[in-house]
SEKESE-342796 format. One record per atom (N, C-alpha, C): residue in three letters; z negated, y negated, x negated. Coordinates in steps of 0.1 Angstrom, whole numbers, padded with zeros to 4 digits, always signed. Layout:
<sites>
AlaZYX ...
</sites>
This chain:
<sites>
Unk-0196-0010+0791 Unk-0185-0006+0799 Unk-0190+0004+0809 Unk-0191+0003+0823 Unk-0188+0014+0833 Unk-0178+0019+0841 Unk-0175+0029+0846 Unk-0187+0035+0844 Unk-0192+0046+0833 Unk-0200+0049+0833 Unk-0204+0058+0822 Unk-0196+0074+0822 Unk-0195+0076+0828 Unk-0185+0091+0831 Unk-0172+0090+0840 Unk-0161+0079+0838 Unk-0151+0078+0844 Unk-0146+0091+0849 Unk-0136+0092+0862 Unk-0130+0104+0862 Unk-0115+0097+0866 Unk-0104+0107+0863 Unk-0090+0104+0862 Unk-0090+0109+0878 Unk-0082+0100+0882 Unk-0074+0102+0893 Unk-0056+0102+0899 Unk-0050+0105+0903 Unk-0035+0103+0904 Unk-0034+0090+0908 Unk-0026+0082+0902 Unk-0018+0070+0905 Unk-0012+0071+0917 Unk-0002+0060+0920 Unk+0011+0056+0932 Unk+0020+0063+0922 Unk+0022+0066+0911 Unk+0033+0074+0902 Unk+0028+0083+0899 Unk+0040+0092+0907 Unk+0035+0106+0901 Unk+0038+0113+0887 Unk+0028+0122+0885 Unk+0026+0124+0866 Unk+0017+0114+0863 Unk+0013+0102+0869 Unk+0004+0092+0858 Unk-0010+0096+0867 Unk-0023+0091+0857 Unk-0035+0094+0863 Unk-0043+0077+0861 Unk-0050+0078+0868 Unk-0056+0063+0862 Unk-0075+0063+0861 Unk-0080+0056+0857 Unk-0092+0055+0860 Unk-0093+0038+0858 Unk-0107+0036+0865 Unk-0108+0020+0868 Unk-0121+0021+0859 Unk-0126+0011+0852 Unk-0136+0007+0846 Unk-0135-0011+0846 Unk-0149-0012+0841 Unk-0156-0024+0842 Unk-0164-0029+0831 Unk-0156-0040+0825 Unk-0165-0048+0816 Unk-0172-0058+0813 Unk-0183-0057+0805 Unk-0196-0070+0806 Unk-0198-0076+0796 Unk-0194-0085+0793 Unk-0198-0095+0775 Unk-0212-0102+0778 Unk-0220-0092+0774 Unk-0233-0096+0770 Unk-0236-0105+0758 Unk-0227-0102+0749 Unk-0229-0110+0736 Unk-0223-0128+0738 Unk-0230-0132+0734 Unk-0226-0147+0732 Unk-0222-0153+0718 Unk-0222-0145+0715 Unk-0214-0146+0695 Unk-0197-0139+0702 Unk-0196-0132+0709 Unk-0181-0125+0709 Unk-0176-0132+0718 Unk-0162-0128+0716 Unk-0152-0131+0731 Unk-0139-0124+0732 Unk-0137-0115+0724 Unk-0127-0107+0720 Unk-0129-0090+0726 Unk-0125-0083+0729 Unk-0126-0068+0731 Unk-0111-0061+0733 Unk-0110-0050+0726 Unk-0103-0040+0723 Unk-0109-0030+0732 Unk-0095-0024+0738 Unk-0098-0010+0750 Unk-0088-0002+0741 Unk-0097+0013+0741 Unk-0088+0024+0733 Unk-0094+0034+0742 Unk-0088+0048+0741 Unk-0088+0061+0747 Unk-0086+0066+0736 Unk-0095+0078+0730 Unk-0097+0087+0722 Unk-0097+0097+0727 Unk-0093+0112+0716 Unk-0099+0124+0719 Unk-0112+0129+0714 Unk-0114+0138+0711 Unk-0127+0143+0712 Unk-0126+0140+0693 Unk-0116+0144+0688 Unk-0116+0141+0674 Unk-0116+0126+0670 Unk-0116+0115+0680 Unk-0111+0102+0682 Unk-0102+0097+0673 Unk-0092+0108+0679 Unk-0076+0100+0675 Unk-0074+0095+0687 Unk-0067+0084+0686 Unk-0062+0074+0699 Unk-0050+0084+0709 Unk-0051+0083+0718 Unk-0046+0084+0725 Unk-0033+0073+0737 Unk-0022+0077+0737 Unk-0012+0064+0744 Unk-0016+0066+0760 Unk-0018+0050+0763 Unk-0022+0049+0778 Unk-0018+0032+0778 Unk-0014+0027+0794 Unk-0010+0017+0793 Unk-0024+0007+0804 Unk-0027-0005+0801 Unk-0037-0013+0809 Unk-0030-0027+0809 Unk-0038-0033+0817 Unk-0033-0049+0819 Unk-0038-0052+0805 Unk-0047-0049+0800 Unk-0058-0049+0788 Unk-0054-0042+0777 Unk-0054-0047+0767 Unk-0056-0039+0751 Unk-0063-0045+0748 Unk-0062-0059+0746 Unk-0070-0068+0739 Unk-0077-0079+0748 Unk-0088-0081+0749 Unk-0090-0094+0763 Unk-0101-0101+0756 Unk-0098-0118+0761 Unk-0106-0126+0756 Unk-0118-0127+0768 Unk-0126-0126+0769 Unk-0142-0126+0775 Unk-0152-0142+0769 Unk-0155-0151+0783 Unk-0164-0154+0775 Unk-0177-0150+0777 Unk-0187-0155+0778 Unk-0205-0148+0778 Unk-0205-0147+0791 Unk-0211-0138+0794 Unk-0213-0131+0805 Unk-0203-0131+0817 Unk-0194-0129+0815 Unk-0181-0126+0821 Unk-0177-0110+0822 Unk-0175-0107+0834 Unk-0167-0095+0840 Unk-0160-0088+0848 Unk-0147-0082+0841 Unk-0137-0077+0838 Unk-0136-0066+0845 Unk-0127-0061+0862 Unk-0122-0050+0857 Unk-0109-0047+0854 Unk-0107-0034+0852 Unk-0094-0028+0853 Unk-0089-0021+0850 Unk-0079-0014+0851 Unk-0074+0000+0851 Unk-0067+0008+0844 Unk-0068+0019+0841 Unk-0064+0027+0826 Unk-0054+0037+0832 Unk-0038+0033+0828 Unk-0032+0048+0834 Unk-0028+0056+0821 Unk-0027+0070+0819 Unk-0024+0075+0813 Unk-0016+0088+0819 Unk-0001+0095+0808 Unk+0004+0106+0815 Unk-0002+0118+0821 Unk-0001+0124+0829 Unk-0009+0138+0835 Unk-0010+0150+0823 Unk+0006+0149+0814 Unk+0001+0157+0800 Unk-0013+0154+0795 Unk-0015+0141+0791 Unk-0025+0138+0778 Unk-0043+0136+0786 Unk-0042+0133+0797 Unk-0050+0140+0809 Unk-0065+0146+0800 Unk-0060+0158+0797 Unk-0070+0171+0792 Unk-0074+0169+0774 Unk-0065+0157+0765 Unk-0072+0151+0756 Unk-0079+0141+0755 Unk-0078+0134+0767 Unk-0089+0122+0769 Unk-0098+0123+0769 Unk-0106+0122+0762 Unk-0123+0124+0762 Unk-0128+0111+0762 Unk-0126+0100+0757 Unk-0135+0087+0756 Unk-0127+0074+0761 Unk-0133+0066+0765 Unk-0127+0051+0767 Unk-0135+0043+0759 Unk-0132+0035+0754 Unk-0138+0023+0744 Unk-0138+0010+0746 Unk-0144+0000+0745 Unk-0146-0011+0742 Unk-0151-0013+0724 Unk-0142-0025+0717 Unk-0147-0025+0704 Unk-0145-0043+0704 Unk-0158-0046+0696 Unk-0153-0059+0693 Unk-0149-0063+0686 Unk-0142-0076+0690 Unk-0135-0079+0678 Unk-0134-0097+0670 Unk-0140-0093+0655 Unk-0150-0106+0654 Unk-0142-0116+0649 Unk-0140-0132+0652 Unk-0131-0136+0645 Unk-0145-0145+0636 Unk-0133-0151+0623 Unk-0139-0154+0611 Unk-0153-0163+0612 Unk-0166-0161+0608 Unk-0177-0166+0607 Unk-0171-0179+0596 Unk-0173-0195+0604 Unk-0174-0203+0596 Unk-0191-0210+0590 Unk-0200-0202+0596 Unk-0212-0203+0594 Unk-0219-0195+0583 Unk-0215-0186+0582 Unk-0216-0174+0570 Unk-0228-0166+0575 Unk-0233-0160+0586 Unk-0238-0155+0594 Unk-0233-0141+0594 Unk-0245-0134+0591 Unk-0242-0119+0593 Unk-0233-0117+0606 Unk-0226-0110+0609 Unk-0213-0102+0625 Unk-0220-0092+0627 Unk-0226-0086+0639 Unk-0220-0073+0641 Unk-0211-0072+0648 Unk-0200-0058+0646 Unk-0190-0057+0654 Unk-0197-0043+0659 Unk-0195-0036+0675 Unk-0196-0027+0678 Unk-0187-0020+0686 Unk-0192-0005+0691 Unk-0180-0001+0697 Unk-0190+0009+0713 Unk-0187+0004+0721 Unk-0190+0011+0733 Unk-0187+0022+0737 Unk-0187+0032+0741 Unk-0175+0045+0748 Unk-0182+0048+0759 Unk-0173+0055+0774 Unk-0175+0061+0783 Unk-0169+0078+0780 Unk-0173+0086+0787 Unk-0170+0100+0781 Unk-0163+0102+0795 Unk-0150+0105+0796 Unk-0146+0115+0807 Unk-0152+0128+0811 Unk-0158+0127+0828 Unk-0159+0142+0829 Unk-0149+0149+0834 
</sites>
């Protein structure tokens, strides 16, 4: 996911902030990804995107846009990408991972 150190900026709504990021399905086993916003404790944080969940296939990319309120602003610390694996009918080890950008 980049960029690597998002920064929030004011929306067209005022009180909302947004940042734009960009994603890359390197993996050819996945096609699933989950977008979350954490705090620094990584408890989730509420924010709205065209994206929560997006299907990706190999080497395909994604941007788009993360608004969240101007309150919750100053507990955003992280943006995520996590995958998400559906069922191995091959019986093949998965890994699932999780990406993060850190707000500066």
């Amino acid at each position: 996911m980049t960029p690597t150190y998002p920064e929030w900026e004011p929306s067209h709504v005022q009180g909302i902030f947004k940042a734009q990021m960009e994603l890359f399905n390197k993996r050819s086993d996945v096609r699933w990804y989950e977008i979350g916003v954490f705090t620094k404790d990584w408890k989730p944080v509420n924010f709205v995107s065209q994206y929560k969940i997006v299907r990706m296939d190999h080497l395909a990319k994604i941007k788009f846009d993360v608004y969240i309120n101007a309150i919750d602003v100053p507990m955003a610390e992280y943006i995520c990408s996590e995958t998400r694996l559906q069922e191995n009918s091959d019986k093949k080890p998965m890994i699932s991972s999780k990406i993060c950008s850190r707000f500066k």
